[in-house]
N, C-alpha and C positions, 0 to 999 in steps of 0.2 A: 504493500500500500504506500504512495507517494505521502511527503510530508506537506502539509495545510500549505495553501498557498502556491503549489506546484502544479505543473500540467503534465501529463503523459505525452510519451509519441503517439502519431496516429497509428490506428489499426488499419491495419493493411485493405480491410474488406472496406473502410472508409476510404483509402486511398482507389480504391478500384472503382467504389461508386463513383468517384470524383471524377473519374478520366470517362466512366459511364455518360453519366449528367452530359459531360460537354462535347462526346462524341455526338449523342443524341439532338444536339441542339445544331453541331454541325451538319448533321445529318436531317435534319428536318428543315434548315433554312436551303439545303441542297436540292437538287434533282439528279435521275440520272441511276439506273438499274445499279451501278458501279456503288453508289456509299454502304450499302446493307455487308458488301465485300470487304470492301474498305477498312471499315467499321471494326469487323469483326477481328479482319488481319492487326488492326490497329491495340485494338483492345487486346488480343490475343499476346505478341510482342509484347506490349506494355505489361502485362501480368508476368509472363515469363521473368523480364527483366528484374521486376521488384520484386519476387519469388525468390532471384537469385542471386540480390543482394542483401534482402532480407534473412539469409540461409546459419544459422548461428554452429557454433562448432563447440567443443567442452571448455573454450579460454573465452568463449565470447564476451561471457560478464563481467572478466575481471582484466578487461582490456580496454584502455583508455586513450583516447586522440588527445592532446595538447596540443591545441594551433594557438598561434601567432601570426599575424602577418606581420613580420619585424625579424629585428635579426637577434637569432636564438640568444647568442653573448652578450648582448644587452638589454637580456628581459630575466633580471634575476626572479622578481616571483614567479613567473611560467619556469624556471628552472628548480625552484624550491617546491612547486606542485611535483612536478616529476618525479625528483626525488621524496616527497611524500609518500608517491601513489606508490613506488617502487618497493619501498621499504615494509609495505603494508603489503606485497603481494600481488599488485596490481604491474600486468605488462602495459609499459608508457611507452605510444608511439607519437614523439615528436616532432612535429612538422611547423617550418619556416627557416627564415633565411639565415645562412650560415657567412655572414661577412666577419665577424669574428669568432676566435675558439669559442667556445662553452666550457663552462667549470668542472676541474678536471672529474670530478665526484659525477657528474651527469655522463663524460663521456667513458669512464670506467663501470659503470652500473649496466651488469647486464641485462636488466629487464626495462632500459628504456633502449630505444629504437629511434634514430633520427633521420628524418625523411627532409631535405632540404627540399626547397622550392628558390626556382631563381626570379629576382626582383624585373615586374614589369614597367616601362618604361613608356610606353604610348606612343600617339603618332607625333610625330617631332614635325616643326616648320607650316604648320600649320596655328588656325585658331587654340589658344589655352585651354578652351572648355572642348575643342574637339580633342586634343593629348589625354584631358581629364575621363570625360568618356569613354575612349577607347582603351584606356588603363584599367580603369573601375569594369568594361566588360571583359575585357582579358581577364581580368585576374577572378573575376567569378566566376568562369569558364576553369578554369587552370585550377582552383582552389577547389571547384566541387568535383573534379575528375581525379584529384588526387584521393578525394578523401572516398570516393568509390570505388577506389582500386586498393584500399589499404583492407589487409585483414579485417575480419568482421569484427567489431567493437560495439559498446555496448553506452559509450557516455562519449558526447565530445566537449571539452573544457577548451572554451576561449579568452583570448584576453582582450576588451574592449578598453582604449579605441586600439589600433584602428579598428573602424566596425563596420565601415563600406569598403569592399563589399563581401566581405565575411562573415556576419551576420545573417544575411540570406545564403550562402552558400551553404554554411556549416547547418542552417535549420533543412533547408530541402536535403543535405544529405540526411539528417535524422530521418524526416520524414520518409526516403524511399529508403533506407536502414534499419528504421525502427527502431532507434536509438534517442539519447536523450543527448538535450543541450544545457551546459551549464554555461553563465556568460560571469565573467570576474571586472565587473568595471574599474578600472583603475579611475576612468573619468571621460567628458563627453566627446566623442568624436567631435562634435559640428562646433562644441567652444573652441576645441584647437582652432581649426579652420576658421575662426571667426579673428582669430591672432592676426592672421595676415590678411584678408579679406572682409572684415568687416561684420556685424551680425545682421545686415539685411542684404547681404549680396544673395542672391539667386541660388548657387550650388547650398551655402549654410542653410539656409530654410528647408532646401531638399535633404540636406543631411540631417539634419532635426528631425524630419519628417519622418526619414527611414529609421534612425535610430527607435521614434516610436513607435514605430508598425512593428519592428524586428525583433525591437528587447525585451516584448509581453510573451512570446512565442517560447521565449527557453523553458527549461521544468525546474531550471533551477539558478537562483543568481546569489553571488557575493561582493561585495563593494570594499572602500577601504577605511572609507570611514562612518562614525553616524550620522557625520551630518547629510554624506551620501545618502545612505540609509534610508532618511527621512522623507530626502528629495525624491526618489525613486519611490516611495510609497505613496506620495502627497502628489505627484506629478505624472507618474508615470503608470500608477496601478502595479506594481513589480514590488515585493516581497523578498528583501535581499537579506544576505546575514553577513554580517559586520566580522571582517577578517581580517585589523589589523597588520601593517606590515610589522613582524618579528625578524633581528638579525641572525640569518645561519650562526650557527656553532666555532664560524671560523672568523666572525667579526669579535675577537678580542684584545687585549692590549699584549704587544708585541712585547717578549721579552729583549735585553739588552742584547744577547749573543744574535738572532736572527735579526732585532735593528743592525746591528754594526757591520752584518754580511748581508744586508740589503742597500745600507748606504754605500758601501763598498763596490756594488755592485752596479749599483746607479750612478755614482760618482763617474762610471767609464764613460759613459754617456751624456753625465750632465753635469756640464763644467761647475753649476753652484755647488755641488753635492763635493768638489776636492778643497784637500786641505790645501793649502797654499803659505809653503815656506816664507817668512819675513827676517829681517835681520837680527828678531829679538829670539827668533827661534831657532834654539840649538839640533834642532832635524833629528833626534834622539832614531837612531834605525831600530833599535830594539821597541819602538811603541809603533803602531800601523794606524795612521789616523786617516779622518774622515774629517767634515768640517763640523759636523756633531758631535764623534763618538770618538774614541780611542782603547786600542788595546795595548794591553801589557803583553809582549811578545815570553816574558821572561817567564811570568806568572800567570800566563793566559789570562786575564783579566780585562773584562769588555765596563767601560763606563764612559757616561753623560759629561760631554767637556763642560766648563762652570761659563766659556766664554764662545757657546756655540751662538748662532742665530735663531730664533723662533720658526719653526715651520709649522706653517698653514697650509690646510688642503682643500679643493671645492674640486668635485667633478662636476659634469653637465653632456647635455648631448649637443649644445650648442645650437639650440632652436630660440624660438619667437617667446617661449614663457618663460625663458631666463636671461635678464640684461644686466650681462657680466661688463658693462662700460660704468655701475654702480659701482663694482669691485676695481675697478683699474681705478675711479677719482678718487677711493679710498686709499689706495695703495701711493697714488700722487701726493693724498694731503698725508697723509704719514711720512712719505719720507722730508714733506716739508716741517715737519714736527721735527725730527733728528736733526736737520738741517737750521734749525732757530733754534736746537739746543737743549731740546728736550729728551733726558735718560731713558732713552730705548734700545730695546734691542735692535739690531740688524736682523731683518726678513726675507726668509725664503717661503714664494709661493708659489704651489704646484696644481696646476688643473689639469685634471685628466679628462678623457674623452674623445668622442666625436663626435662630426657634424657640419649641416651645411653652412652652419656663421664662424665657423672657426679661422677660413681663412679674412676675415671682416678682422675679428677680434686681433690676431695678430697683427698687420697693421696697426692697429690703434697703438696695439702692447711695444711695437717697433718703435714709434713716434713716442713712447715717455720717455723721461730723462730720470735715472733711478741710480742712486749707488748704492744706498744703502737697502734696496727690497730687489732682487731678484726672483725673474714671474721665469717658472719652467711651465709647457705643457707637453708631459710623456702622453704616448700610448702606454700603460700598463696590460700587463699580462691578468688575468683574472685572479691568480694564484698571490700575486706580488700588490692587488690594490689592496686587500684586507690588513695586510703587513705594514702597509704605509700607512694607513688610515691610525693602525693601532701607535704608530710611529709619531704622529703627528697632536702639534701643543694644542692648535684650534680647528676648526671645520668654519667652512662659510658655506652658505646655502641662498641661492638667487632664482629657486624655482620660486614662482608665482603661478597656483595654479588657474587656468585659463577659467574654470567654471567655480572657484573660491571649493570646490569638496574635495580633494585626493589631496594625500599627505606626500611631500618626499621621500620615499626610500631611502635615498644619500644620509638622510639624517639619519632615519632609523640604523643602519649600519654604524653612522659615525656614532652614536651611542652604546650600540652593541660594544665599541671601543671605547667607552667610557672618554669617549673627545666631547668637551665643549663646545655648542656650536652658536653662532652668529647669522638668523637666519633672516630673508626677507618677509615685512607681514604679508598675509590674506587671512580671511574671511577665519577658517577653521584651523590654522596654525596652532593655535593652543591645545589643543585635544595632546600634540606632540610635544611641543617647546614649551619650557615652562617657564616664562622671562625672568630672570634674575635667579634661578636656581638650575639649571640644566646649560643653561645658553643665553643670550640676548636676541630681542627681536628688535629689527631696526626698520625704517621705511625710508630711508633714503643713502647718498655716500656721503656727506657730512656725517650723519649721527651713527654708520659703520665705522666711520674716521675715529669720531670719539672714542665707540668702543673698544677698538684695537690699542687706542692708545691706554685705555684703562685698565683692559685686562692684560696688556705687555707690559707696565709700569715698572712692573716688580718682576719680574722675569729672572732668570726661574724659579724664583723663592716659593715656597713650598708654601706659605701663609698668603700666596695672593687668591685674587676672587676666581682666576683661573684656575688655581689648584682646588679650590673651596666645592666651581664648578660639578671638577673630575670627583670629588669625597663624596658629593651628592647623588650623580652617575651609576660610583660603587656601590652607594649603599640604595637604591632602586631599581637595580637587575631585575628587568621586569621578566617575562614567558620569555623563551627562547622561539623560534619558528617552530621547529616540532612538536612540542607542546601544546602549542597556538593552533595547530592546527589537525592535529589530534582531535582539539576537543570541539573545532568549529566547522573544518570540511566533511573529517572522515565519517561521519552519521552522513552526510549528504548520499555517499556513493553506499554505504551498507543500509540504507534504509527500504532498497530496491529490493 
């Protein structure tokens, strides 16, 4: 029996009526000895077909689709589903795009299964809405022939957005499947698009539109936050359950030996990350330094230089709902802080990611004039960003979400690491950040300025609001993700 609030797939003898109904109406506005043949061959075919894809085998139930339309490596909760369903028994076959690795625990796990799909691109040189078009029908084409050639499965979990055209794809596979859809809104497709576009342009209305036809349709939905939650009850009729983002097991504070062979390691790479000989320094060969750490060659001994620089870290994907040119006039008026004399540290800041404003933002990062703040942006390896994070004094955070309901993930990790973080406001930010005890929330790059200079003040003394931050952190270790989802997903899929 399904749980309150949910809908079944359709039953097959529903699905037959249907094709019935509208042969008959073909057939009756026709002429012509030829439709009663037609008809028959038509319907005939058509039964076959959903017979034999409807056909289930002894794994059918405990076999599960994860789609994304996105790229697998940078959808860490469709990576943590995975590993959920795995761990509980459940064969995970993975589908979307593989522009970067996946973590390493998803591609070692043998009971998920990863199906890429390659990124469509539309008709070029032509009108925008005609490229738009021809994308959005390719890839519902592409998207639903995949998921009819995959093993028979019994649940497909997607991640919304994107949700055109995925949404209808992944429901018409249910339906000639007989399968159930679950949708995990992370947040609304058509607010994205409303970023660059506007929210009364023509395509964003159509994408509203289908959102709402499309997202009543699953048997089962999850959001990420309540205020989600609400909105999708009050707005939408959809009955979601509240699934928190929790940090993997492997978002925690970095010991000193794997910090000092990460800086070490980084360092080859990235010029801020070396130590750099000066004339007061006797270049001692027996210690192997970094510009933060130092080892004792003698006594193997790894510790914290007293005269390193503070390192900051913000990821991002470098879209429309994060304006990191907040973080660059912060980083401007800081270093004019040092520079009129006020006792700061020297900063290194590191943004990781990708995206299509990244190559905007470096320009800009080209054109400052900085001695004492050095901005790196690596590509990190999936395995090497949780080590950094754990590595790292502060977090910044410049999502703003486009519809005020989904929380940042980046945070919830930078937590998982007991990092303080410095986050931009909206709407439901609080549920996560809790100002003045977890992190600060700021709303512009002046009052980011401040902050940096308030919690770097006393650096690294162990009695600042920084360190106060991190005690707080520790002593609030909320659910870990397994836990969390333990006890919020896995009744979804055993309750069938």
């Amino acid at each position: 029996m399904a749980p309150s609030g949910s809908s079944q797939p359709l039953p097959i003898r529903t699905v037959f009526a249907f094709i019935a109904l509208l042969l008959a109406v073909i057939w009756g506005a026709g002429s012509g000895v030829w439709w009663p043949l037609v008809s028959v061959t038509v319907v005939g075919l058509l039964a076959a077909l959903c017979w034999k894809l409807r056909r289930r085998d002894g794994d059918t139930e405990r076999r599960v689709c994860v789609l994304v339309l996105g790229d697998i490596g940078r959808s860490p909760r469709m990576q943590y589903h995975s590993l959920s369903l795995s761990k509980h028994g459940y064969e995970v076959i993975l589908v979307g795009y593989l522009d970067s690795k996946p973590h390493r625990d998803v591609l070692e796990e043998d009971r998920i299964h990863i199906v890429p799909i390659a990124e469509v691109k539309g008709i070029t040189g032509g009108p925008k809405i005609l490229t738009y078009v021809t994308k959005v029908t390719v890839q519902f084409a592409q998207v639903l022939a995949v998921l009819l050639l995959l093993k028979p499965h019994a649940n497909i979990l997607m991640q919304n957005p994107p949700g055109l055209p995925l949404m209808a794809s992944a429901w018409l596979a249910c339906v000639l499947r007989g399968a159930r859809l679950l949708i995990d809104w992370h947040n609304y497709g058509y607010t994205i698009m409303a970023l660059s576009l506007g929210h009364a342009h023509p395509l964003v209305r159509m994408a509203k539109c289908y959102e709402h036809i499309f997202g009543p349709l699953a048997s089962q939905h999850l959001c990420v936050t309540k205020a989600m939650k609400e909105d999708l009850h009050q707005n939408w009729g959809i009955k979601a359950t509240t699934l928190y983002d929790r940090p993997a097991a492997i978002f925690r504070e970095t010991p000193l030996e794997a910090r000092h062979k990460l800086f070490g390691r980084l360092s080859r790479v990235l010029p801020a990350f070396r130590h750099h000989c000066n004339g007061d320094d006797n270049d001692d060969k027996a210690i192997e330094k970094t510009v933060f750490s130092e080892r004792d060659l003698k006594n193997d001994t790894v510790t914290l230089r007293h005269d390193r620089p503070a390192l900051l870290i913000s990821s991002t994907s470098w879209t429309e709902d994060e304006d990191f040119s907040i973080l660059l006039q912060a980083l401007q008026e800081y270093e004019d802080f040092i520079s009129a004399g006020q006792n700061l540290p020297s900063l290194i800041c590191v943004i990781t990611g990708k995206g299509p404003q990244k190559e905007r933002y470096m320009k800009t990062i080209g054109s400052l004039h900085l001695e004492h703040v050095k901005i790196c942006t690596p590509w990190l390896e999936a395995e090497d960003y949780p080590v950094l994070l754990g590595c790292a004094d502060l977090g910044v955070c410049l999502h703003k979400s486009s519809s005020g309901l989904d929380l940042p993930m980046k945070v919830v990790d930078m937590f998982g690491c007991c990092l303080p973080v410095c986050a931009v406001q909206f709407l439901c930010l609080e549920e996560l950040v809790k100002h003045d005890h977890n992190g600060l929330i700021f709303s512009d790059s002046r009052e980011l300025a401040r902050q940096l200079k308030t919690l770097l003040s006393d650096f690294p003394s162990s009695d600042s609001k920084l360190a106060t931050f991190r005690r707080n952190l520790r002593a609030s270790r909320e659910q870990r993700w397994d836990d969390n989802w333990d006890q919020h997903v896995l009744p979804l899929f055993n309750s069938y």
